[in-house]
C-alpha positions as CSV (number, residue, x, y, z in Angstrom):
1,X,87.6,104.6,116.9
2,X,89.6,105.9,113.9
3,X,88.4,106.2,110.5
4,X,90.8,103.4,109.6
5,X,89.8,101.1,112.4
6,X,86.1,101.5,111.3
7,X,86.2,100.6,107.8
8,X,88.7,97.7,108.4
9,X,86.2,96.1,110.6
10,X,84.4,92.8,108.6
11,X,87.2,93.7,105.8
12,X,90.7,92.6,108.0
13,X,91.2,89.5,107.2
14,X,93.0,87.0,110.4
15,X,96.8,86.9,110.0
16,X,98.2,83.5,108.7
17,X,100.3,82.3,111.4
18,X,103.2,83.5,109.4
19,X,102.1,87.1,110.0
20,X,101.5,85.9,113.6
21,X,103.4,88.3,116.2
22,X,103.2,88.6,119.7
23,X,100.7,91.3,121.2
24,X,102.8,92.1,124.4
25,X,104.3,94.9,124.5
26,X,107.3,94.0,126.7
27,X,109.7,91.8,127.5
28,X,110.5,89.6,130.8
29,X,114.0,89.5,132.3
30,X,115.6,88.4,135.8
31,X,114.5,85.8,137.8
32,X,111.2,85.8,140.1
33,X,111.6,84.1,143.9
34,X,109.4,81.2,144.3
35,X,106.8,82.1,146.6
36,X,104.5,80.0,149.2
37,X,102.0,79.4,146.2
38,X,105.0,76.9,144.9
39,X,106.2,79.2,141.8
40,X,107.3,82.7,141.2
41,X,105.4,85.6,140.5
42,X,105.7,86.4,137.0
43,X,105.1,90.1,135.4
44,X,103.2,90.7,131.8
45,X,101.4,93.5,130.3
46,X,98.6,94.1,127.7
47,X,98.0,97.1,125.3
48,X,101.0,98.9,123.9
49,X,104.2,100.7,124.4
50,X,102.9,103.5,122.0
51,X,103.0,106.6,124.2
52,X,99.9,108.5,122.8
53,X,97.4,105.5,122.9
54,X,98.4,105.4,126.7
55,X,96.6,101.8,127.1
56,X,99.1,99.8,129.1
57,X,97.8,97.7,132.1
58,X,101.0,96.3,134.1
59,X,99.9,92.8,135.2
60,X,101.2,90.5,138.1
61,X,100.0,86.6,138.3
62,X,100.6,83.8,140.3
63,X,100.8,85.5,143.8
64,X,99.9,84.0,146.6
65,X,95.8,85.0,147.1
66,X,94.6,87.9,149.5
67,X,97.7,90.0,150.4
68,X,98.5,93.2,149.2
69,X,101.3,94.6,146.5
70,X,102.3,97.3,144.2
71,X,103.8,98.1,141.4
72,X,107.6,100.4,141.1
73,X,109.7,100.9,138.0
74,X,113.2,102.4,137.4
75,X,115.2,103.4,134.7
76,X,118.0,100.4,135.0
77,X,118.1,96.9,135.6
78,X,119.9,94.8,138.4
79,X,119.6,91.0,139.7
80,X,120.8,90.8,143.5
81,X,118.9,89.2,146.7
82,X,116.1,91.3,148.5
83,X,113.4,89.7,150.8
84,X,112.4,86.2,149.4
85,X,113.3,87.1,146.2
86,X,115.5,89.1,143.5
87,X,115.9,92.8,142.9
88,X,115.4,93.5,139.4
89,X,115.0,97.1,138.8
90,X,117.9,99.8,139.7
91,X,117.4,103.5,139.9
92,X,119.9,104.4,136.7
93,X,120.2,107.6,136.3
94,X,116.8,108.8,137.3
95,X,115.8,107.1,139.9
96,X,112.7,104.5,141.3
97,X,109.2,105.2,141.5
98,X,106.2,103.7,143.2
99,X,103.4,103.1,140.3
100,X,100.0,103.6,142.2
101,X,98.5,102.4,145.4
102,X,98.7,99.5,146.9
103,X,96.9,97.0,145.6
104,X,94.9,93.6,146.7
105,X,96.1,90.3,144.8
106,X,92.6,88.8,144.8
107,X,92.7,85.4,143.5
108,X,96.2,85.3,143.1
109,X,96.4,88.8,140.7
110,X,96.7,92.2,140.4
111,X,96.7,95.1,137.6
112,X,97.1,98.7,137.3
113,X,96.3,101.0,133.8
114,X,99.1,103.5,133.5
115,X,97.7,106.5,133.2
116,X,100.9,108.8,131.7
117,X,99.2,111.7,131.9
118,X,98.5,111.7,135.6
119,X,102.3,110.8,136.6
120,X,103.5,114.2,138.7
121,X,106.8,113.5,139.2
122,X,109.3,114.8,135.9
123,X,111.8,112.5,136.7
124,X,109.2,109.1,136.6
125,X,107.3,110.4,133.1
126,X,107.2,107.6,130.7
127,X,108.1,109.0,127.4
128,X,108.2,107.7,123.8
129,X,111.9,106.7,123.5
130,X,112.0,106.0,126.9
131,X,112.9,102.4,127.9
132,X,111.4,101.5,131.6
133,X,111.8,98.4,134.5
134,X,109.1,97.0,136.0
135,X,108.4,94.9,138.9
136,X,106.0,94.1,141.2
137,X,106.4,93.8,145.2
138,X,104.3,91.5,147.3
139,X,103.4,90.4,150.7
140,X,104.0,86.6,151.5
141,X,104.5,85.8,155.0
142,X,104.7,82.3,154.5
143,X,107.4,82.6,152.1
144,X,110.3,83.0,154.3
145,X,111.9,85.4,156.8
146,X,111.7,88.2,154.7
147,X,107.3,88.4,154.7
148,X,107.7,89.6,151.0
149,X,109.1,88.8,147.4
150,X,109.1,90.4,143.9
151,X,108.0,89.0,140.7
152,X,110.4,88.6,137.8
153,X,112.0,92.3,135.9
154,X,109.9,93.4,133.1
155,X,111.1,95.7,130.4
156,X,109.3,98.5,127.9
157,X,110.9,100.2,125.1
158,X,108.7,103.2,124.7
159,X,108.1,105.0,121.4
160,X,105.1,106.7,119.6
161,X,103.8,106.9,116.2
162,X,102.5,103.3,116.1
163,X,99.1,104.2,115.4
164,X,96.5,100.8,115.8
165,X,98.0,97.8,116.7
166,X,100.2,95.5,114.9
167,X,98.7,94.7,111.3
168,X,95.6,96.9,112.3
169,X,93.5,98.0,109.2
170,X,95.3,95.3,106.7
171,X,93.7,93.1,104.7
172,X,95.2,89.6,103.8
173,X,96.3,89.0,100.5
174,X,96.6,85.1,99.5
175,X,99.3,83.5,98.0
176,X,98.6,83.0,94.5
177,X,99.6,82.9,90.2
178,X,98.3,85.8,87.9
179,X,99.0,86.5,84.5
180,X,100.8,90.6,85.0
181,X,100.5,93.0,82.3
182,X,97.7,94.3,80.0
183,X,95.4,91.9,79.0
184,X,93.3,94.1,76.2
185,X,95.9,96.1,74.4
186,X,95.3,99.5,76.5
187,X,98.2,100.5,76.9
188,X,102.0,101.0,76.2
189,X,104.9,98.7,75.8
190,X,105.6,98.9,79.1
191,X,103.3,96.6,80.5
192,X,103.8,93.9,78.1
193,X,104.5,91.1,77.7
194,X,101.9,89.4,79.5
195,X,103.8,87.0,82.1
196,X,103.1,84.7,84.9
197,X,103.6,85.7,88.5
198,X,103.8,83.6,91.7
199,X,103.4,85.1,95.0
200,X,103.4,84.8,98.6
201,X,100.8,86.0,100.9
202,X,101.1,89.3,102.2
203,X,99.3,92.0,104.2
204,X,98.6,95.2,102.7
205,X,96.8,98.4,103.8
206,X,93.1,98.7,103.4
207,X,93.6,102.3,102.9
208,X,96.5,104.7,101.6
209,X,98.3,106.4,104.2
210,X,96.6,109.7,105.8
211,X,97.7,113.0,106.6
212,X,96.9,112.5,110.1
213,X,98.9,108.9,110.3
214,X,101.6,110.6,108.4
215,X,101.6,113.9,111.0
216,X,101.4,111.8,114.3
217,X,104.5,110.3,112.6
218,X,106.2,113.3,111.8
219,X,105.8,114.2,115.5
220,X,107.2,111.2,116.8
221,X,110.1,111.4,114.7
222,X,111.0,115.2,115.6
223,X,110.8,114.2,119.0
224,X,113.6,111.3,118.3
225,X,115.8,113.6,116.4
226,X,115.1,112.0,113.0
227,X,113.8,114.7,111.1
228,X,114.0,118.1,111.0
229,X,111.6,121.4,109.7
230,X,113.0,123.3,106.8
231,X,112.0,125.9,104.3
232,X,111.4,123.5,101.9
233,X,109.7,121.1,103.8
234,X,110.7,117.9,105.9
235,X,114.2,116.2,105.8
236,X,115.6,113.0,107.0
237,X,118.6,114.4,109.7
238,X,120.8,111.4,109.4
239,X,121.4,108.7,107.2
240,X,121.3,110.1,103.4
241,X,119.2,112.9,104.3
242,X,116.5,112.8,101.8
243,X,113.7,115.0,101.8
244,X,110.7,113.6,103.2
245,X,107.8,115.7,102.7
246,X,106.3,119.3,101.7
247,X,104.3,120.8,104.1
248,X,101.5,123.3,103.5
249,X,103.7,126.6,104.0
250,X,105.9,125.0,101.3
251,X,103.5,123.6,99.2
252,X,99.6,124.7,98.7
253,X,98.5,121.1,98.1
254,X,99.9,119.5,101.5
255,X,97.7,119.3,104.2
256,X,100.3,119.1,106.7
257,X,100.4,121.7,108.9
258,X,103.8,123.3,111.2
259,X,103.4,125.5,114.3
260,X,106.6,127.1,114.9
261,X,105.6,128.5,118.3
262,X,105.2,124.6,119.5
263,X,106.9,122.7,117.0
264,X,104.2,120.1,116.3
265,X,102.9,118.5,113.2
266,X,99.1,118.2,112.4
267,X,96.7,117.6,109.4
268,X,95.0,120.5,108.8
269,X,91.1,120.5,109.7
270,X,88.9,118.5,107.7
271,X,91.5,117.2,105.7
272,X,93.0,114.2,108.4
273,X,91.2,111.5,106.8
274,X,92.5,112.6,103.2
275,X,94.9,110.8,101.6
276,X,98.3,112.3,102.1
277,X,100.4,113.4,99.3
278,X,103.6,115.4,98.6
279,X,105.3,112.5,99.7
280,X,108.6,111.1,98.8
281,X,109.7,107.6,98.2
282,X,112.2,108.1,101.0
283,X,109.4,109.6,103.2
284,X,107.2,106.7,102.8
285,X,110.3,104.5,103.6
286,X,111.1,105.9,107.0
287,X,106.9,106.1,107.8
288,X,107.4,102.3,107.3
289,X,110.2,102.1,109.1
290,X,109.6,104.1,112.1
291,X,105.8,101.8,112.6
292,X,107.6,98.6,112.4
293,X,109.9,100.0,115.1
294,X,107.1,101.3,116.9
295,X,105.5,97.5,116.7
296,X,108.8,96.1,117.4
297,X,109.0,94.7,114.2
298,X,112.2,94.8,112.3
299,X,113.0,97.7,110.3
300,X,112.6,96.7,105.8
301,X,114.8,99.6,104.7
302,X,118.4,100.7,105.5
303,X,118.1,104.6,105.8
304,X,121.4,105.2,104.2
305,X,121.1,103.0,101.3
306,X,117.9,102.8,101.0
307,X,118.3,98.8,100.9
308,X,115.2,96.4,101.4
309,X,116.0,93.5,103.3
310,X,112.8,91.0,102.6
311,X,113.5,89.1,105.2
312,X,112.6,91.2,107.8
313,X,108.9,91.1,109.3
314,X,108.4,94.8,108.9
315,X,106.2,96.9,106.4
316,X,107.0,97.9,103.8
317,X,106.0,99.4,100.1
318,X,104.6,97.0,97.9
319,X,106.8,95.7,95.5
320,X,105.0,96.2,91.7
321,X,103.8,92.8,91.4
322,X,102.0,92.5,94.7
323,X,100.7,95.8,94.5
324,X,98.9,95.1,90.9
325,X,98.1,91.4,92.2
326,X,96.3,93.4,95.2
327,X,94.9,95.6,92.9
328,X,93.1,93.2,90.8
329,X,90.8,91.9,94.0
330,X,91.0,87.9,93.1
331,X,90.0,88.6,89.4
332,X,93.1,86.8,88.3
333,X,91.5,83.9,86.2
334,X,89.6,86.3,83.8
335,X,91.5,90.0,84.5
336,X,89.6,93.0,83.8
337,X,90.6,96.5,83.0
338,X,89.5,97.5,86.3
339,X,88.5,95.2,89.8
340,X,85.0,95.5,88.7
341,X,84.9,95.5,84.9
342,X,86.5,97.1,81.7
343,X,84.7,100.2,82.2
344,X,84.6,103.1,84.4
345,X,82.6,106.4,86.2
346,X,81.9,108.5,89.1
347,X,80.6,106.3,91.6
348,X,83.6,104.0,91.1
349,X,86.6,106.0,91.8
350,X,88.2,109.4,91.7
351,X,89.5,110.9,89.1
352,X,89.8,114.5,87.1
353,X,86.2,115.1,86.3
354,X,84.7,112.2,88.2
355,X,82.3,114.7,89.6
356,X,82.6,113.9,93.3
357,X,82.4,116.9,95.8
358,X,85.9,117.4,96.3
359,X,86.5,118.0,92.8
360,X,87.2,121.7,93.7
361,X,89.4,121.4,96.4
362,X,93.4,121.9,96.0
363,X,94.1,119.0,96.0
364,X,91.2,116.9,94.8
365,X,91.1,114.1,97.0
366,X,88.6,112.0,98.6
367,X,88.6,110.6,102.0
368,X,90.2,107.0,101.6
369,X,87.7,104.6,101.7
370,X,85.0,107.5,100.1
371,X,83.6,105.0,98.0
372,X,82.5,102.7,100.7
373,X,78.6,102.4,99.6
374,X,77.9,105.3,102.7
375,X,79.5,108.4,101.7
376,X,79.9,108.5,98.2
377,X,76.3,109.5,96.9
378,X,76.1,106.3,94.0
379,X,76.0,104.1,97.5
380,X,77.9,100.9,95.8
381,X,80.7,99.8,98.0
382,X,84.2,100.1,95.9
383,X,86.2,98.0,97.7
384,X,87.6,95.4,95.8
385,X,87.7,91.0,96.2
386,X,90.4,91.9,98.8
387,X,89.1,94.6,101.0
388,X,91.1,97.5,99.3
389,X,89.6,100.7,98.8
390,X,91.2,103.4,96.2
391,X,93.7,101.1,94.2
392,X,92.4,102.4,91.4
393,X,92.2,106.5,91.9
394,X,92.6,109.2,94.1
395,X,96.3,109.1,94.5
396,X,98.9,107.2,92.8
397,X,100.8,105.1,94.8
398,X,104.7,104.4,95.3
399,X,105.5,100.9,94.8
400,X,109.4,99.5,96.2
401,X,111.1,98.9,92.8
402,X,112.6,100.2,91.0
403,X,111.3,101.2,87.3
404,X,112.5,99.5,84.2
405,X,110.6,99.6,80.6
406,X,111.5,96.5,79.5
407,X,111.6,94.8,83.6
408,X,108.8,91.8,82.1
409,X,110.8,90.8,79.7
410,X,113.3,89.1,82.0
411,X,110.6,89.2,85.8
412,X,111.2,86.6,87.3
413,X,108.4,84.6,88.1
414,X,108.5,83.5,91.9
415,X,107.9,87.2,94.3
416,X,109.3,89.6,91.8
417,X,111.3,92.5,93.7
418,X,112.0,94.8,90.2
419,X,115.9,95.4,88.7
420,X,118.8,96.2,90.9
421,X,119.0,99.9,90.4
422,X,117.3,101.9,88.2
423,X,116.7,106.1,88.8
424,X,112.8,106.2,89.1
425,X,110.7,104.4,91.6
426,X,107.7,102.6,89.9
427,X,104.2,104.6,90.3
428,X,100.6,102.7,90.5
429,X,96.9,103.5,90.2
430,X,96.2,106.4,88.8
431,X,94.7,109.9,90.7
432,X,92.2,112.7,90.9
433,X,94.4,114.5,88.3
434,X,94.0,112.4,85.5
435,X,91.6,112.8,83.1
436,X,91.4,110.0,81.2
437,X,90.9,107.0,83.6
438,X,90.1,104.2,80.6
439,X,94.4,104.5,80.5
440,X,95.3,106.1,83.2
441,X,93.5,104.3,86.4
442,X,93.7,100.5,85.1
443,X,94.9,98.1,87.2
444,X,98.1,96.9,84.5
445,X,99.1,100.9,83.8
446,X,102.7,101.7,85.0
447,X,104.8,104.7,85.2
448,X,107.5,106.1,87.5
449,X,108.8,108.6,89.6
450,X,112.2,109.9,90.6
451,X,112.6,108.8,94.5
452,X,113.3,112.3,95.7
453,X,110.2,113.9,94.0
454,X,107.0,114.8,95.9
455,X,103.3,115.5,93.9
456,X,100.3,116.6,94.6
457,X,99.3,113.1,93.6
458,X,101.5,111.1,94.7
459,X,100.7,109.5,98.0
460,X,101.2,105.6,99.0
461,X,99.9,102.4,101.1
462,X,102.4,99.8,103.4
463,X,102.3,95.9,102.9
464,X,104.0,93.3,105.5
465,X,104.8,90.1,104.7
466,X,107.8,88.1,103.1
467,X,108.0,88.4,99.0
């Protein structure tokens, strides 16, 4: 169980049903025979299509009981008559493959895990990017002439980089008024004036973003063609081609790591649970982009334009308002400098000179969710009313607007999404490098970035959810 996974647990709140998607990895196609139990044989799966979690179980249903069957795939689809029933699956290009051995129906059901790793033959590999057909072959001698039939086709777009599953280690934020800006004359002009905000709920990550989420995903999107390893880093190959990320041969303070010799991404030891940073706007973008794909979720952000259509159900980077909403844990009604109070130390966050054990690495970081009560030495769990760890500290994070001075004057009130253009990207929270956290780490304190730049700071967290 990841890092991630074991924090969220007792934080993740359940989905509203807006948020609601469904967990099968698939989809059904083709038309199943009806067999001597009075129906047809339908196919479904459980687990995922994500290639390195290799958890799919193919599942068959409504068979007649105690015969035998088995599983095949191929790499195109047909529809024409065979036995009892209909031929859904067609060699393609590749060919047709027998999954397994055969198998007793039982009750009326049989399963098989797929085990990619064991598969022997090149041309039947299942491989992220890969789409596969499925079906499932069954005696039934009281079916017809034939003796057999075939359940329904049964399709799987295969990709990687999809880490948990869908929505896993988010915590629900509920819809809800708060009163944005600084509430006790901290800051600059920026943040004022004070103004009300409306908002819908939305799902947001417990944690920011790691170097090992972020290298898994730099993997999967070599292996598509979507980035590519440079000098200076990592850069987007299509679309506007934006740099993406440094890695540690380009810059001391990424934990990224490159192998040449095998072309792989990793996070460097000890460091996979950090926080990642050196990240750009655009970087952050196509991480979201590429795990709503990989949960077959539409994708927020054109990769050319850079466009955020709201209306998609993929993640996405907060927009300002939900992220400082988010930040203040539920304290609307009487806002505080900080989730917890107007003051600040050590034990609470992590900042330049917060005297936490890391404060002499390069860069200072703490694991996310450090502050959890266990690992930090103080023992008081940090998370705030919503579940959040970090939102104030560690690294700053990239919100999705863009950055205007005067943008309250004229925010809208209902889901604010920030001005139409700008040239910076609006920067939250504060980080390690700051040493003056009564300004610097409150939850109202605003500044921004250019979308192109990458920090040693700078890292982000992914919401989902319609603003």
């Amino acid at each position: 169980m990841s890092l991630r996974t074991r924090f969220a647990l007792g934080l993740l709140l359940a989905p509203a049903a807006a948020f609601a998607q469904p967990t099968d990895p698939g989809s059904s196609y083709c038309t199943a025979g009806v067999n001597s139990t009075g129906v047809g044989a339908l196919m479904s799966a459980s687990g995922t299509a994500d290639v390195p979690l290799n958890d799919l179980v193919l599942q068959a249903e409504f068979l007649p009981p105690n015969r035998v069957g088995l599983f095949f795939q191929g790499a195109g689809q047909t529809s024409r008559p065979m036995g009892n029933g209909t031929l859904c699956v067609a060699p393609g290009d590749v060919g047709m493959f027998r999954l397994g051995a055969i198998l007793p129906t039982g009750s009326g059901a049989m399963s098989l895990a797929v085990d990619y790793e064991a598969q022997t033959v090149p041309e039947a590999r299942i491989t992220a990017g890969s789409t596969w057909y499925f079906q499932a072959w069954y005696r039934d001698p009281n079916a017809g002439g034939a003796n057999f039939n075939l359940t329904d086709g049964y399709e799987i777009r295969f990709h990687c980089g999809g880490g948990g599953g869908l929505y896993e280690g988010m915590s629900l934020i509920p819809a809800g008024w708060f009163r944005m800006g600084d509430h006790h004359d901290a800051g600059m002009g920026n943040e004022d004036p004070l103004h009300s905000v409306l908002l819908s709920a939305f799902l947001m990550d417990v944690f920011e973003v790691t170097n090992g989420e972020y290298a898994t995903f730099l993997n999967c999107a070599l292996a598509r063609g979507e980035v590519t390893k440079e000098a200076g880093g990592v850069w987007q190959v299509s679309g506007a081609q934006e740099s993406l990320c440094h890695t540690n041969d380009s810059s001391d303070s990424s934990h990224i790591a490159w192998d040449a010799a095998s072309t792989t991404f990793s996070a460097m030891s000890g460091w996979e649970d950090q926080p990642l940073v050196e990240v750009s706007w655009y970087g952050a973008c196509l991480y979201a982009n590429s795990l709503s794909k990989a949960h077959g979720l539409n994708p927020s952000y054109d990769e050319t334009s850079w466009e955020c259509d709201f209306d998609t159900d993929g993640y996405r980077l907060p927009t300002e308002a939900e992220w400082e909403y988010a930040a203040r844990g539920g304290s609307s009604a009487s806002p505080s400098m900080f989730p917890w109070g107007n003051s600040i130390n050590g034990s609470q966050a992590n900042y330049a000179g917060s005297g936490d054990p890391f404060e002499g690495s390069l860069p200072a970081t703490t694991p996310v969710g450090y502050f959890d009560g266990n690992q930090s030495p103080a023992g008081a769990d940090m998370a705030n009313g919503y579940g959040l760890y970090d939102m104030n500290g560690n690294v700053s994070e990239l919100c999705g607007d863009w950055y205007e001075f005067s943008y309250y004057s004229n925010s809208p009130i209902f889901n604010p999404t920030g001005p139409v253009t700008g040239t910076g990207r609006v920067v939250r929270g504060g980080g390690f490098d700051d040493a003056t956290p009564m300004m610097y780490l409150r939850s109202a304190y605003r500044i921004w970035a250019h979308p192109h730049y990458r920090h040693a700071a700078l890292g982000f967290r992914l919401v989902a959810g319609r603003p």
